[in-house]
Residue frames relative to the residue before (quaternion, step in Angstrom):
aa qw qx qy qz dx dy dz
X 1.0000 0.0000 0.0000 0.0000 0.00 0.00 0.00
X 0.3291 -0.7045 0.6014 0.1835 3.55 -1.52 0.53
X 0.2413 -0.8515 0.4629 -0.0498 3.12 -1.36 0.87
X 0.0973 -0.7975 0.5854 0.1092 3.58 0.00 0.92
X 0.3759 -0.5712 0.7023 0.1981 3.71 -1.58 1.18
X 0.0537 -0.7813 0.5995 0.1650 3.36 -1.01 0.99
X 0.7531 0.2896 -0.1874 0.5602 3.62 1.05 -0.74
X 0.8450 -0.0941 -0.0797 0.5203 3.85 -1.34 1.33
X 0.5379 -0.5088 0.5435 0.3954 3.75 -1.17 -1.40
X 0.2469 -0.5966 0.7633 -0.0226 2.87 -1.44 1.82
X 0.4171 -0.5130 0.7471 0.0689 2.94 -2.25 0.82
X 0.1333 -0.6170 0.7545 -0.1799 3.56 -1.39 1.63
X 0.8190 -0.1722 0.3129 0.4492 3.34 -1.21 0.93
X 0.7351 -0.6543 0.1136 0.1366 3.22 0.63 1.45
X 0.5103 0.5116 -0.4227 0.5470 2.90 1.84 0.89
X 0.4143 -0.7472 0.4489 0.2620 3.75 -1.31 0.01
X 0.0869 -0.7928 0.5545 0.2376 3.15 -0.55 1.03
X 0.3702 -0.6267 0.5281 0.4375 3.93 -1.11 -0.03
X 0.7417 -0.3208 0.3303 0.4877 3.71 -1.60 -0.88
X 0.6408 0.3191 -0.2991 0.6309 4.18 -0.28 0.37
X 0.6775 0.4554 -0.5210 0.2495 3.97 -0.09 -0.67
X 0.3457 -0.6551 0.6385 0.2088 3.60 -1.30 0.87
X 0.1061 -0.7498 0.6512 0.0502 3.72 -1.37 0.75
X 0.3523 -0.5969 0.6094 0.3850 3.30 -1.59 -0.07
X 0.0944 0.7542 -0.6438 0.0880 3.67 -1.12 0.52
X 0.4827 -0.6141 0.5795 0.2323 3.49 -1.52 0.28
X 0.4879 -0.7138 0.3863 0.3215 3.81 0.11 1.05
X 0.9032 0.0069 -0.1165 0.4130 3.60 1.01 -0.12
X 0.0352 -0.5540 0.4837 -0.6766 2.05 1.28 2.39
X 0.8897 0.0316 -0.0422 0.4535 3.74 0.33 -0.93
X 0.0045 -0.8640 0.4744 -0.1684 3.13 1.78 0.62
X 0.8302 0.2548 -0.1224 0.4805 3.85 0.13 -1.31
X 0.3822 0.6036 -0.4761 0.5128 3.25 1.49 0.94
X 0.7156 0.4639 -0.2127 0.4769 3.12 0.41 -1.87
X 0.7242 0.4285 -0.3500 0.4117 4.04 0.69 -0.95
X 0.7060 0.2146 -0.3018 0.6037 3.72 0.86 0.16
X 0.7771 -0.5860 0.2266 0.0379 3.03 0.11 1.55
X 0.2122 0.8684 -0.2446 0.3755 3.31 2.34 0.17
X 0.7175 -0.1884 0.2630 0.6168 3.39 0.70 -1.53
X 0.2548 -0.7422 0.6098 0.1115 2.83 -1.67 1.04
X 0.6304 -0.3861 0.4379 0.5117 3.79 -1.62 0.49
X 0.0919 -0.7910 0.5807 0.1694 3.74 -0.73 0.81
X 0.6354 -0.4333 0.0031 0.6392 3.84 1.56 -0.23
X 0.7326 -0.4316 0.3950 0.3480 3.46 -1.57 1.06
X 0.2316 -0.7715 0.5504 0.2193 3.75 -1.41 0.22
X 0.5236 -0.6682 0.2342 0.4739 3.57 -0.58 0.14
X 0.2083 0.6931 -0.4649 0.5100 3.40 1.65 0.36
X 0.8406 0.4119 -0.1925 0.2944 2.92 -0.22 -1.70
X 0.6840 0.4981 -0.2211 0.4850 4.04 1.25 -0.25
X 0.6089 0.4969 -0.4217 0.4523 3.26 1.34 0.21
């Protein structure tokens, strides 16, 4: 899955992302991202649907 940071800059697997950058990530992997409002699902991969 892809992720957009919507608010300031979260840290992933030890890189920074800012506000607007899109990432890969495993949804619950960034789970306590996504629940404080940090980043949203930006779109699903075909990985991710199998």
């Amino acid at each position: 899955m892809r992720f957009q940071v919507q608010i300031g800059t979260v840290k992933h697997n030890g890189v920074f992302h800012e506000k607007g950058a899109i990432f890969n990530a495993h949804k619950k992997d960034v789970a306590h991202l996504i629940g404080e409002g940090a980043v949203v699902l930006f779109e699903e991969t075909d990985a991710d649907r199998d």
